[in-house]
PALO-119957 format. One line per field, with one value per atom (N, C-alpha, C, O): residue in three letters; atom name; x, y, z; residue number from 1. Coordinates in nm, 3 decimals. Atoms other than C-alpha are relative to their C-alpha. Example, Ala and Ser with C-alpha at 12.3 -4.5 7.8 and 13.67 -1.06 7.14 Angstrom:
2
residuo c(ALA | ALA | ALA | ALA | SER | SER | SER | SER)
atomo c(N | CA | C | O | N | CA | C | O)
east c(0.089 | 1.230 | 0.090 | 0.194 | -0.082 | 1.367 | -0.077 | -0.026)
north c(-0.119 | -0.450 | 0.120 | 0.118 | -0.119 | -0.106 | 0.109 | 0.220)
up c(0.000 | 0.780 | 0.000 | 0.066 | -0.006 | 0.714 | 0.073 | 0.090)
num c(1 | 1 | 1 | 1 | 2 | 2 | 2 | 2)
END
This chain:
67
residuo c(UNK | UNK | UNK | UNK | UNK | UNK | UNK | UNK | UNK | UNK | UNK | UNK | UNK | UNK | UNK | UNK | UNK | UNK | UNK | UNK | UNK | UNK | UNK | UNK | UNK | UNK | UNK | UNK | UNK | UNK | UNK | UNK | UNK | UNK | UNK | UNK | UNK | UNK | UNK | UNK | UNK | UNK | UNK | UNK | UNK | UNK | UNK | UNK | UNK | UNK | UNK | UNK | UNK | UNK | UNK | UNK | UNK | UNK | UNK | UNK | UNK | UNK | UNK | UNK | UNK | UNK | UNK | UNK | UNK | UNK | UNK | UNK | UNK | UNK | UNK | UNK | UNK | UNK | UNK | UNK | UNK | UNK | UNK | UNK | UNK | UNK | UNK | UNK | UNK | UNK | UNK | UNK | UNK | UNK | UNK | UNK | UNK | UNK | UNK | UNK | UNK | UNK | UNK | UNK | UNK | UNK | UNK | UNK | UNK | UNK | UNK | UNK | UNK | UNK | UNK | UNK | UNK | UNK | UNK | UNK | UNK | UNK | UNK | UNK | UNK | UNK | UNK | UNK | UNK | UNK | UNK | UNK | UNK | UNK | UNK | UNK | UNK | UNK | UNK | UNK | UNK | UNK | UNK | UNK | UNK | UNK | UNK | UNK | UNK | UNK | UNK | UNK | UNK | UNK | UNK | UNK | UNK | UNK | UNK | UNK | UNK | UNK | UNK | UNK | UNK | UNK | UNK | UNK | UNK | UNK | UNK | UNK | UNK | UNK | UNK | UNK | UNK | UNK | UNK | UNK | UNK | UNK | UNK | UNK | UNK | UNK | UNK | UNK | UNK | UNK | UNK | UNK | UNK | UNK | UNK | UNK | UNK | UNK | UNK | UNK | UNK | UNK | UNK | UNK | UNK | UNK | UNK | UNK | UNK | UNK | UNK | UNK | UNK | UNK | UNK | UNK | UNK | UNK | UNK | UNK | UNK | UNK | UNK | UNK | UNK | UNK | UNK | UNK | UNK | UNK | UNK | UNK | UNK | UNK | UNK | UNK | UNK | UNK | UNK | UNK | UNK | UNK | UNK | UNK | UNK | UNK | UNK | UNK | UNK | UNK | UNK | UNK | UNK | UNK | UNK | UNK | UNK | UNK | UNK | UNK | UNK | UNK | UNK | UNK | UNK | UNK | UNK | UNK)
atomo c(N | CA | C | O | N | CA | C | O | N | CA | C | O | N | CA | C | O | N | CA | C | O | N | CA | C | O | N | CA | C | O | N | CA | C | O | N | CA | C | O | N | CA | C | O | N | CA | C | O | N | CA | C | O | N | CA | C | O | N | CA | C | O | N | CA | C | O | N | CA | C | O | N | CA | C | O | N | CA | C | O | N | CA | C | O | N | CA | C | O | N | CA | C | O | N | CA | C | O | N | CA | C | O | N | CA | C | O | N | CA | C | O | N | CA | C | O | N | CA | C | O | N | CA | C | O | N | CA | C | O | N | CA | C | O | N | CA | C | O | N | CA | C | O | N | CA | C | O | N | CA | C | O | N | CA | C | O | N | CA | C | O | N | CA | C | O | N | CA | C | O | N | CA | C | O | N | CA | C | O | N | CA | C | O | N | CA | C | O | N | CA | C | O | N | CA | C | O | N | CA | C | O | N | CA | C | O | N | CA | C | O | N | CA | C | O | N | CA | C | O | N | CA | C | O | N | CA | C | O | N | CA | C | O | N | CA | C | O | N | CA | C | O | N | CA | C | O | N | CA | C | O | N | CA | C | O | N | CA | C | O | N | CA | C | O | N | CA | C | O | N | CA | C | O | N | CA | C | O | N | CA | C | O | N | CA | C | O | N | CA | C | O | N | CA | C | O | N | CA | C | O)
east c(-0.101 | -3.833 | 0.052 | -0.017 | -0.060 | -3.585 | 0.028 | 0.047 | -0.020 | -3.527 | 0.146 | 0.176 | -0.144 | -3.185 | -0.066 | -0.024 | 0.063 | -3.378 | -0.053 | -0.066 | 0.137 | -3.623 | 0.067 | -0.002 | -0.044 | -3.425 | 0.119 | 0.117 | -0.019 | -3.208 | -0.084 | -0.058 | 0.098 | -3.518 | -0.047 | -0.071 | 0.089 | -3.659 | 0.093 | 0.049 | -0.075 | -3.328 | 0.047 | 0.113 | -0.056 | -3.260 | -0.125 | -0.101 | 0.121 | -3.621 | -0.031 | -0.096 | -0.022 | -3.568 | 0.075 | 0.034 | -0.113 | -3.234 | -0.083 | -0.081 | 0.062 | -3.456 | -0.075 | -0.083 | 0.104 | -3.709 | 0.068 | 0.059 | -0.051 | -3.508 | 0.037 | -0.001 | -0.044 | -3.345 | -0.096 | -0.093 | 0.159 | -3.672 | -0.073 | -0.133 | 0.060 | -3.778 | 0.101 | 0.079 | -0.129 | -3.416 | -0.024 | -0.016 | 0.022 | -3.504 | -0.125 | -0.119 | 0.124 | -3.827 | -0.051 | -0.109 | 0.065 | -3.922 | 0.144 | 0.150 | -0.036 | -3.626 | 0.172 | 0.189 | -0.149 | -3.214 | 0.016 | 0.044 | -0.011 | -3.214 | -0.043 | 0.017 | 0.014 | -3.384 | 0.104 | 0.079 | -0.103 | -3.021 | 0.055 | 0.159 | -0.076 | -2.971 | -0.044 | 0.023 | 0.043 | -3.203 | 0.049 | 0.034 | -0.060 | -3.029 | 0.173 | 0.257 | -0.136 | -2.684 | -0.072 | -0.036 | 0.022 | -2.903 | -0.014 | 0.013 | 0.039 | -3.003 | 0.157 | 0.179 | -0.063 | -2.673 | 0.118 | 0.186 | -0.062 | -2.493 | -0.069 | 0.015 | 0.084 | -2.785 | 0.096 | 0.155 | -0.039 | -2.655 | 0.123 | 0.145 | -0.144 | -2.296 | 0.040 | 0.110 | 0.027 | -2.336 | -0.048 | 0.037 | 0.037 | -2.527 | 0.091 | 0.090 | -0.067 | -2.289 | 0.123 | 0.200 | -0.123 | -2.017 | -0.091 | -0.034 | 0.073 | -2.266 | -0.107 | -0.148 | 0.149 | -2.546 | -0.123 | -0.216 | 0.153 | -2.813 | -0.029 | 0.026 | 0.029 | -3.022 | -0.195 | -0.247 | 0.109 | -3.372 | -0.091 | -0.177 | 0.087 | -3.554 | 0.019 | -0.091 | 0.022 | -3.489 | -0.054 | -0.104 | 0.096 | -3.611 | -0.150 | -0.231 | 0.180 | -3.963 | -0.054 | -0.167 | 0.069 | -3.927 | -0.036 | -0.125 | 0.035 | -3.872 | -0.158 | -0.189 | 0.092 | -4.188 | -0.111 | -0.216 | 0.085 | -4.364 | -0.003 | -0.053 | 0.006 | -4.306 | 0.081 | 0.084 | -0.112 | -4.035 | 0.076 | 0.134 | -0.058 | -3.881 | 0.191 | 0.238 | -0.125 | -3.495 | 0.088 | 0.085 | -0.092 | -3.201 | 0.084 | 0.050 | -0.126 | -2.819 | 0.033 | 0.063 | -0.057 | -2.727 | -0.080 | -0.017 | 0.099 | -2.999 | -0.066 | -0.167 | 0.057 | -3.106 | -0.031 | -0.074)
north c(0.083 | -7.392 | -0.099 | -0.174 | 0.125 | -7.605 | -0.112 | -0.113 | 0.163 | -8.016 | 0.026 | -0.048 | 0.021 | -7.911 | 0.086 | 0.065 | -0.107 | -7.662 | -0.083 | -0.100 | 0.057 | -7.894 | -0.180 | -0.260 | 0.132 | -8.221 | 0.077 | 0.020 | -0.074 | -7.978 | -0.047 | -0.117 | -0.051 | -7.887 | -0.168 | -0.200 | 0.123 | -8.259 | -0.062 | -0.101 | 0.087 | -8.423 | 0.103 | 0.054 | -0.092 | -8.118 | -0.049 | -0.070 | 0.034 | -8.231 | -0.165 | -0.199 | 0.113 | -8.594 | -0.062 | -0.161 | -0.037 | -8.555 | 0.043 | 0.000 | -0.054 | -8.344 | -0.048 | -0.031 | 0.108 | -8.581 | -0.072 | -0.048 | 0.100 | -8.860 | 0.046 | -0.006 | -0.027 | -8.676 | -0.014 | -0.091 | 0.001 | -8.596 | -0.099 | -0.103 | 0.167 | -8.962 | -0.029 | -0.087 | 0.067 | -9.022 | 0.010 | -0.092 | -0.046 | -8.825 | -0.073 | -0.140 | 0.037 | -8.912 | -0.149 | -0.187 | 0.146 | -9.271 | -0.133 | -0.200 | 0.096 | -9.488 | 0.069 | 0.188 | -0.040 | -9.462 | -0.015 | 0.069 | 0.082 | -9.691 | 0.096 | 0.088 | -0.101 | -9.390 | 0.097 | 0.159 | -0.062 | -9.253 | -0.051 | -0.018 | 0.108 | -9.515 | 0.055 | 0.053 | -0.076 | -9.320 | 0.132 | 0.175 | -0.116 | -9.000 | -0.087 | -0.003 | 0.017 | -9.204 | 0.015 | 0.100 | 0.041 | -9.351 | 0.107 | 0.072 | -0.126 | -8.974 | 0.037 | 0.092 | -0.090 | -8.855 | -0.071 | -0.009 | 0.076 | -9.148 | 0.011 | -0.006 | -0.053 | -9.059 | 0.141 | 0.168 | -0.165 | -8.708 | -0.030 | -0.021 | 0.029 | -8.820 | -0.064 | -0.010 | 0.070 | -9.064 | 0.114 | 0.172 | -0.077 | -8.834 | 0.107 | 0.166 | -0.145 | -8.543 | -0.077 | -0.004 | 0.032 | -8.783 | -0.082 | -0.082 | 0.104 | -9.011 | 0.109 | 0.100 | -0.093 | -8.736 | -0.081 | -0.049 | 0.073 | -9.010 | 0.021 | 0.018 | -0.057 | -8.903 | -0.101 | -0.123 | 0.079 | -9.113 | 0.129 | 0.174 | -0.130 | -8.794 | 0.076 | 0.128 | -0.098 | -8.579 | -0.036 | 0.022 | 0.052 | -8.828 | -0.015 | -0.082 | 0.036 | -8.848 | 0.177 | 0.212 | -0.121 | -8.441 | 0.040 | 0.120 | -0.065 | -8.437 | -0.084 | -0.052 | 0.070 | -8.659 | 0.088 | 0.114 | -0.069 | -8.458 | 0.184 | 0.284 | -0.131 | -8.161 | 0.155 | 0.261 | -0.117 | -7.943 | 0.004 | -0.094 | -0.021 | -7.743 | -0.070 | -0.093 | 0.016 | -7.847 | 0.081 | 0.180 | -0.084 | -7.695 | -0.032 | -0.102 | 0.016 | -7.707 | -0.123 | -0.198 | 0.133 | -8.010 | -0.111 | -0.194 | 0.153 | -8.289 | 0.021 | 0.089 | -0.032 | -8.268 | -0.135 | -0.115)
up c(-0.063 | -20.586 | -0.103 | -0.172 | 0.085 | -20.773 | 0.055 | 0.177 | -0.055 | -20.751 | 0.122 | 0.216 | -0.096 | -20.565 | 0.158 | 0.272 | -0.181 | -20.250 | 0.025 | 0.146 | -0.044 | -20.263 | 0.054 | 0.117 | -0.059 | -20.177 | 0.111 | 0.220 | -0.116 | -19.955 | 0.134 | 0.231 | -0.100 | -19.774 | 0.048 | 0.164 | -0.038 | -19.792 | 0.095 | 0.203 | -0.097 | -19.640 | 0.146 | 0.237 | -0.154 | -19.338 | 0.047 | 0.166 | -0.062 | -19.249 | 0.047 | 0.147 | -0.055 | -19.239 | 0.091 | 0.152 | -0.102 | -19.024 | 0.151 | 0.266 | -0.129 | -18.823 | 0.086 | 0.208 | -0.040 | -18.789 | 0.089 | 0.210 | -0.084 | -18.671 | 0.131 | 0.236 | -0.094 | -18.458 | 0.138 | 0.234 | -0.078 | -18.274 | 0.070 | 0.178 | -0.020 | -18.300 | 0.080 | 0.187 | -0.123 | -18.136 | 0.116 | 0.184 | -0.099 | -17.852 | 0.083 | 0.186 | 0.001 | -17.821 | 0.015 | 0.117 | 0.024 | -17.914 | 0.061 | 0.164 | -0.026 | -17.973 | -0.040 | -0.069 | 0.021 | -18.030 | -0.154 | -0.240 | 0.149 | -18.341 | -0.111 | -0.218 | 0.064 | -18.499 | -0.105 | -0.209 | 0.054 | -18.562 | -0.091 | -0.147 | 0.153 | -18.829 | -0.121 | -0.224 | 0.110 | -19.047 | -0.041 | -0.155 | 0.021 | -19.002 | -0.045 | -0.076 | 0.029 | -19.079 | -0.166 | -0.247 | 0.110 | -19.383 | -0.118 | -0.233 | 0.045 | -19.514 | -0.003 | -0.111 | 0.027 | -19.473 | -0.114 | -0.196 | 0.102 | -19.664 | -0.120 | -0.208 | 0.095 | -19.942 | -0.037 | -0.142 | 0.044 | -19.949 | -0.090 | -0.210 | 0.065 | -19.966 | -0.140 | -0.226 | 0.175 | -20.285 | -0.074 | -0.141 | 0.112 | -20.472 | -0.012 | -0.120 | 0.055 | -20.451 | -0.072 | -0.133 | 0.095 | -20.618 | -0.135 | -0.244 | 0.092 | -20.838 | -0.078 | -0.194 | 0.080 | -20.926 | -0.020 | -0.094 | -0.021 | -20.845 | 0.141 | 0.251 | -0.151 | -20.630 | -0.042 | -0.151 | 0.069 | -20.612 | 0.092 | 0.016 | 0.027 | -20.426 | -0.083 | -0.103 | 0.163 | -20.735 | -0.106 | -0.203 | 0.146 | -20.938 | 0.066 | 0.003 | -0.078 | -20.728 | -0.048 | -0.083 | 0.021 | -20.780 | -0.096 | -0.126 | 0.141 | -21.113 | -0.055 | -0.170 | 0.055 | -21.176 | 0.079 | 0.020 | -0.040 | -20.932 | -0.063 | -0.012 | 0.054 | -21.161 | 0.034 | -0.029 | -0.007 | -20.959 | -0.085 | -0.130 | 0.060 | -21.160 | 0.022 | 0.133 | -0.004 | -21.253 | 0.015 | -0.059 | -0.049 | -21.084 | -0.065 | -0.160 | 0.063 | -21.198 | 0.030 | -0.063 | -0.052 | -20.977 | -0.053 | -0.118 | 0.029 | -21.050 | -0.096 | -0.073 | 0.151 | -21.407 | -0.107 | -0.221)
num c(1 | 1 | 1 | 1 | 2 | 2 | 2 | 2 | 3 | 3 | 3 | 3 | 4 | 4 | 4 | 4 | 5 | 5 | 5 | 5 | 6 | 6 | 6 | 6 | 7 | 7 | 7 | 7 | 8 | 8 | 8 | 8 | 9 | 9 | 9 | 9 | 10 | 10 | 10 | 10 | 11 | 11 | 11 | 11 | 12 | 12 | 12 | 12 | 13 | 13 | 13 | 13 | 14 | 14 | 14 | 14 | 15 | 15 | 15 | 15 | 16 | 16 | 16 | 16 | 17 | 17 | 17 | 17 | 18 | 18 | 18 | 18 | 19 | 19 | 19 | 19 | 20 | 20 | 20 | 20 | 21 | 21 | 21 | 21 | 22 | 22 | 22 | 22 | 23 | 23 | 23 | 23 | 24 | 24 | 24 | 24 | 25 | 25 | 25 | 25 | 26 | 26 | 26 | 26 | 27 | 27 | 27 | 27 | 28 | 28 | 28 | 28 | 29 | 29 | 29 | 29 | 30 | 30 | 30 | 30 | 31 | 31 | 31 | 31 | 32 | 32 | 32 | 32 | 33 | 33 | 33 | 33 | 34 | 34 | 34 | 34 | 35 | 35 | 35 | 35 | 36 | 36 | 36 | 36 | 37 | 37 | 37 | 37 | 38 | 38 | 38 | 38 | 39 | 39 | 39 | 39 | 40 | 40 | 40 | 40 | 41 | 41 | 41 | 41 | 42 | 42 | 42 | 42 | 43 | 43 | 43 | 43 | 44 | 44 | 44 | 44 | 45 | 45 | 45 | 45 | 46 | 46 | 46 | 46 | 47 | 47 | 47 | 47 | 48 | 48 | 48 | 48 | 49 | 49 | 49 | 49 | 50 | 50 | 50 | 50 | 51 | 51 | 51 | 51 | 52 | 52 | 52 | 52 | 53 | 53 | 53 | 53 | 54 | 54 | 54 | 54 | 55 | 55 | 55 | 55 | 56 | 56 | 56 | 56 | 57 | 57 | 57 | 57 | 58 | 58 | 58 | 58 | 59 | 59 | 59 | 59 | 60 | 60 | 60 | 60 | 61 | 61 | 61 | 61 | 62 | 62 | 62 | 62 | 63 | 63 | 63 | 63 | 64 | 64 | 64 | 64 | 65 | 65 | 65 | 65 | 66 | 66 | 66 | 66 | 67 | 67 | 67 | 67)
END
């Protein structure tokens, strides 16, 4: 798996999460899924991404996008 599937995979799972928690627990929950998706959005114009930099230290390999 490369740093780009792998922050993919990490932010469809945090989305998912909240969501869950939305349902579930509390509303306010949906602030974290705004917060994840405004994350996404920056990095695809900026190319900082601070989960890619946690992956690349955790040793996932490097993809094309986050290098």
């Amino acid at each position: 798996m490369t740093i780009d599937r792998a922050v993919m995979a990490f932010a469809g799972s945090m989305i998912l999460l909240s969501l869950v928690l939305a349902q579930i627990h509390s509303s306010y929950w949906l602030w974290f899924t705004a917060f994840v998706g405004a994350n996404l959005l920056q990095a695809a114009f900026t190319g900082f991404c601070p989960a890619a930099i946690l992956f690349k230290k955790l040793g996932v390999r490097t993809g094309t996008a986050f290098s």
